[in-house]
ChimeraX commands (.cxc) that place a marker at each C-alpha (Angstrom):
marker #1 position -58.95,-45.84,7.73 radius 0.5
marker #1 position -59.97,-42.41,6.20 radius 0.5
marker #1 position -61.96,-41.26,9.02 radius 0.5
marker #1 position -61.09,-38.78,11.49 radius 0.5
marker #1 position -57.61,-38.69,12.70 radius 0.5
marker #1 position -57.38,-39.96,16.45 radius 0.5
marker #1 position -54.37,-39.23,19.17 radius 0.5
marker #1 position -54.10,-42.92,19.18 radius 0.5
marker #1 position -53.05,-42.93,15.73 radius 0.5
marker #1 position -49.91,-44.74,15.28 radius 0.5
marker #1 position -47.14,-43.41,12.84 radius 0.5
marker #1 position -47.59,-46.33,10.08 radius 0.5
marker #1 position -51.60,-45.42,10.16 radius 0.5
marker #1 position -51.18,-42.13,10.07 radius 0.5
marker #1 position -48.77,-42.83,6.85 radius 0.5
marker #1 position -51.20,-45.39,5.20 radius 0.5
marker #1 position -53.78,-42.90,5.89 radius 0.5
marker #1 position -52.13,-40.69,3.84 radius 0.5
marker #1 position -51.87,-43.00,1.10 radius 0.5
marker #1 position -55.81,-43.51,0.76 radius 0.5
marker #1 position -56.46,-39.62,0.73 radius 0.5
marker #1 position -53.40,-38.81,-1.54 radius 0.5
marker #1 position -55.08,-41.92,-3.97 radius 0.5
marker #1 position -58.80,-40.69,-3.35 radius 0.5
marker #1 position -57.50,-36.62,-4.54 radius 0.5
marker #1 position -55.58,-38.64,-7.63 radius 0.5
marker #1 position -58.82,-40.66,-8.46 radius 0.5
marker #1 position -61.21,-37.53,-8.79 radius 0.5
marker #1 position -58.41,-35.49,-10.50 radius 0.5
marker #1 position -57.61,-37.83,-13.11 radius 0.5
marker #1 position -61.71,-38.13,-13.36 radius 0.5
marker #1 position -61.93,-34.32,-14.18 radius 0.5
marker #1 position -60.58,-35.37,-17.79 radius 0.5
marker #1 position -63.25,-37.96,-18.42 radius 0.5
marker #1 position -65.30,-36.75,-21.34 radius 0.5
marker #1 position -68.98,-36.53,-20.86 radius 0.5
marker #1 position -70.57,-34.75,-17.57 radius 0.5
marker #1 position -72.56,-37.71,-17.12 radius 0.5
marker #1 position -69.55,-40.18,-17.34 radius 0.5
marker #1 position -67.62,-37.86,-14.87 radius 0.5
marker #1 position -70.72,-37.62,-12.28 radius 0.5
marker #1 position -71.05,-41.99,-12.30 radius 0.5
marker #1 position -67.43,-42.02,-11.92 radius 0.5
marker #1 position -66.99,-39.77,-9.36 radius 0.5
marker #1 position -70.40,-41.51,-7.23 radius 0.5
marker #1 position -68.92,-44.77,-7.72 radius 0.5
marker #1 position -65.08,-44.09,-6.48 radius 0.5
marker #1 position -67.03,-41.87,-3.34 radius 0.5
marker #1 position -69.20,-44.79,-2.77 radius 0.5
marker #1 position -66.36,-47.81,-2.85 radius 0.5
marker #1 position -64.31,-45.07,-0.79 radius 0.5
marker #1 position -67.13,-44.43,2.38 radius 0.5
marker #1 position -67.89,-48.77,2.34 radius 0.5
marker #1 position -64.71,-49.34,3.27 radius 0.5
marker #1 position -63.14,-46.18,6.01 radius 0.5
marker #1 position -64.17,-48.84,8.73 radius 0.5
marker #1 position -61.24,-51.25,7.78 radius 0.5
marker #1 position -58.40,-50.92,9.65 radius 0.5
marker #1 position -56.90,-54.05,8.98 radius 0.5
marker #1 position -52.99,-53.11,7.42 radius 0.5
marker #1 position -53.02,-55.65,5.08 radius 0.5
marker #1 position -56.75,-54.79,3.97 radius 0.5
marker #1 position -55.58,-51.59,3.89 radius 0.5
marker #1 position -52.70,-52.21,1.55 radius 0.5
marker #1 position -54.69,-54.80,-0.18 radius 0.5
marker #1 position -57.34,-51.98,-1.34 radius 0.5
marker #1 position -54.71,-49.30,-2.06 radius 0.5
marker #1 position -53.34,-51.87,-4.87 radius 0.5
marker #1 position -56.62,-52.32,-6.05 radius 0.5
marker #1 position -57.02,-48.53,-5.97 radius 0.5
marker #1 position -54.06,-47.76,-7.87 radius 0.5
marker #1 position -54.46,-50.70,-10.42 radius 0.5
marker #1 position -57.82,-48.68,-11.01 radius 0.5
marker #1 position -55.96,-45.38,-11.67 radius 0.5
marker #1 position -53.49,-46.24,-13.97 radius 0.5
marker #1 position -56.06,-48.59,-16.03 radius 0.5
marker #1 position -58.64,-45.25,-15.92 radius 0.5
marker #1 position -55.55,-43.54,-17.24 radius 0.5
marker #1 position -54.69,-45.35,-19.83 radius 0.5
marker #1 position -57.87,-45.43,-20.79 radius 0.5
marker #1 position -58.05,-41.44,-20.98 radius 0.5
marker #1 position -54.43,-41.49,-23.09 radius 0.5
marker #1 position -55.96,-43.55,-25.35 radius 0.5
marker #1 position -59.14,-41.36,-26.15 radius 0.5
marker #1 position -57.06,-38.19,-26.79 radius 0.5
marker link #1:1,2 radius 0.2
marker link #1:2,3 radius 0.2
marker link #1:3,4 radius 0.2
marker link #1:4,5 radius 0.2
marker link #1:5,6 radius 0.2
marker link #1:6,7 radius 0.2
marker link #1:7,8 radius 0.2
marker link #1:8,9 radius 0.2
marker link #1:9,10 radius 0.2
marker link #1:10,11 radius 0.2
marker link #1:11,12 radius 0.2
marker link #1:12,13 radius 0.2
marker link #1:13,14 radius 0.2
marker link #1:14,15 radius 0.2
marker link #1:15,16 radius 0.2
marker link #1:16,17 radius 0.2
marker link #1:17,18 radius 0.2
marker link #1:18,19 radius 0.2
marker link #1:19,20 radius 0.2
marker link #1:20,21 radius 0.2
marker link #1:21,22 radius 0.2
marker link #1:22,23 radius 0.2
marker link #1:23,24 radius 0.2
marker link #1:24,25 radius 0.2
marker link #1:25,26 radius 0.2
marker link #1:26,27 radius 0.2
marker link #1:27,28 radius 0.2
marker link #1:28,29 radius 0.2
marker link #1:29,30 radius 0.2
marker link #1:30,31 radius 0.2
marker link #1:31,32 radius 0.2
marker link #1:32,33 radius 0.2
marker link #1:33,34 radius 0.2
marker link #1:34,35 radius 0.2
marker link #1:35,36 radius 0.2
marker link #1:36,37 radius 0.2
marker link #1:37,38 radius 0.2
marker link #1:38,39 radius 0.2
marker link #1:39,40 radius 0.2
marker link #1:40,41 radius 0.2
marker link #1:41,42 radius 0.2
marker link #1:42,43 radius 0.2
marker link #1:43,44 radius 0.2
marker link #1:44,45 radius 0.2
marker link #1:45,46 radius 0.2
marker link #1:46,47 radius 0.2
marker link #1:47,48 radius 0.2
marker link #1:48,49 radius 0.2
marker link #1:49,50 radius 0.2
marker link #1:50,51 radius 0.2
marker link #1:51,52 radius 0.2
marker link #1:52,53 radius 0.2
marker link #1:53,54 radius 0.2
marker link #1:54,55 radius 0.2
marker link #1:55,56 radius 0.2
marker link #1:56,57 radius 0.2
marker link #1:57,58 radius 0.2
marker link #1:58,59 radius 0.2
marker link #1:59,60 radius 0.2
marker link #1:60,61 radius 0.2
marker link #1:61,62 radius 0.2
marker link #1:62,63 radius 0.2
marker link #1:63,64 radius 0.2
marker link #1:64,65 radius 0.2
marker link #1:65,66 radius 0.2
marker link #1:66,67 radius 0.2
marker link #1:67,68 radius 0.2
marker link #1:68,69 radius 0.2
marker link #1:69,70 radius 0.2
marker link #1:70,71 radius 0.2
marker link #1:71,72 radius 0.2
marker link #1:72,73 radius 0.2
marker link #1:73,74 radius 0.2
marker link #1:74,75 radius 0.2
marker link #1:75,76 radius 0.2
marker link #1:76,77 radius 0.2
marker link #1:77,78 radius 0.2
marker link #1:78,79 radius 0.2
marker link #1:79,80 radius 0.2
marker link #1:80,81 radius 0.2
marker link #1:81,82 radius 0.2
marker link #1:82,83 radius 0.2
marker link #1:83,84 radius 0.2
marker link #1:84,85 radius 0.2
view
Protein backbone atom coordinates (compact mmCIF):
# COMPACT_ATOMS: atom_id res chain seq x y z
CA UNK A 1 0.00 0.00 0.00
CA UNK A 2 3.10 2.29 0.55
CA UNK A 3 4.25 2.27 -2.91
CA UNK A 4 3.97 4.91 -5.36
CA UNK A 5 0.87 6.89 -5.42
CA UNK A 6 -1.29 6.06 -8.64
CA UNK A 7 -4.24 8.38 -10.36
CA UNK A 8 -6.34 5.42 -9.67
CA UNK A 9 -5.95 5.88 -6.11
CA UNK A 10 -9.17 6.03 -4.41
CA UNK A 11 -9.80 8.57 -1.48
CA UNK A 12 -9.96 5.78 1.45
CA UNK A 13 -6.39 4.39 -0.03
CA UNK A 14 -5.00 7.39 -0.37
CA UNK A 15 -6.11 8.00 3.51
CA UNK A 16 -4.93 4.49 4.72
CA UNK A 17 -1.89 5.21 2.85
CA UNK A 18 -1.31 7.90 4.92
CA UNK A 19 -1.74 6.01 7.94
CA UNK A 20 1.21 3.45 7.12
CA UNK A 21 3.72 6.38 6.29
CA UNK A 22 2.54 8.63 9.23
CA UNK A 23 3.12 5.04 11.50
CA UNK A 24 6.45 4.09 9.55
CA UNK A 25 7.94 8.18 10.39
CA UNK A 26 6.49 7.42 14.22
CA UNK A 27 8.29 3.95 14.32
CA UNK A 28 11.88 5.29 13.35
CA UNK A 29 11.34 8.46 15.49
CA UNK A 30 10.43 6.84 18.57
CA UNK A 31 13.57 4.38 17.57
CA UNK A 32 15.99 7.44 17.63
CA UNK A 33 15.67 7.17 21.60
CA UNK A 34 16.65 3.53 21.79
CA UNK A 35 19.91 3.36 23.68
CA UNK A 36 22.73 1.57 22.04
CA UNK A 37 23.72 2.31 18.17
CA UNK A 38 23.61 -1.23 17.62
CA UNK A 39 20.06 -1.69 19.17
CA UNK A 40 18.87 1.37 17.09
CA UNK A 41 20.49 -0.02 13.66
CA UNK A 42 18.53 -3.87 14.30
CA UNK A 43 15.54 -1.94 15.08
CA UNK A 44 15.45 0.27 12.45
CA UNK A 45 16.47 -2.97 9.68
CA UNK A 46 13.81 -4.93 11.15
CA UNK A 47 10.72 -2.26 11.08
CA UNK A 48 12.27 -1.34 7.16
CA UNK A 49 12.26 -4.95 6.44
CA UNK A 50 8.53 -5.97 7.91
CA UNK A 51 7.60 -2.49 6.16
CA UNK A 52 9.01 -3.38 2.21
CA UNK A 53 7.39 -7.44 2.74
CA UNK A 54 4.29 -6.18 2.96
CA UNK A 55 3.71 -2.59 0.36
CA UNK A 56 2.19 -5.31 -2.06
CA UNK A 57 -1.00 -5.78 0.14
CA UNK A 58 -3.71 -3.92 -0.77
CA UNK A 59 -6.26 -5.77 0.85
CA UNK A 60 -8.28 -2.91 3.37
CA UNK A 61 -8.73 -5.14 5.98
CA UNK A 62 -4.98 -6.46 5.70
CA UNK A 63 -4.23 -3.14 5.61
CA UNK A 64 -5.97 -2.17 8.80
CA UNK A 65 -5.13 -5.48 10.23
CA UNK A 66 -1.21 -4.56 10.01
CA UNK A 67 -1.63 -0.92 11.07
CA UNK A 68 -3.03 -2.43 14.55
CA UNK A 69 -0.28 -4.61 14.70
CA UNK A 70 1.95 -1.63 13.87
CA UNK A 71 0.71 0.55 16.44
CA UNK A 72 0.41 -2.21 19.20
CA UNK A 73 4.28 -2.34 18.35
CA UNK A 74 4.75 1.42 19.00
CA UNK A 75 3.19 1.96 22.07
CA UNK A 76 4.73 -1.47 23.58
CA UNK A 77 8.42 -0.05 22.11
CA UNK A 78 7.35 3.03 24.03
CA UNK A 79 6.66 1.89 27.02
CA UNK A 80 9.44 0.07 26.95
CA UNK A 81 11.70 3.33 26.40
CA UNK A 82 9.60 5.18 29.51
CA UNK A 83 10.54 2.55 31.49
CA UNK A 84 14.43 2.66 30.88
CA UNK A 85 14.65 6.43 31.59
Amino acid sequence: MAGKVTANMSLKQFMMRKQVLDLYRNILRTIREVPGDSNKKELKDWVRADFRSNIHVNDENAVKALLQHGNSFLEELRRSLSMTR
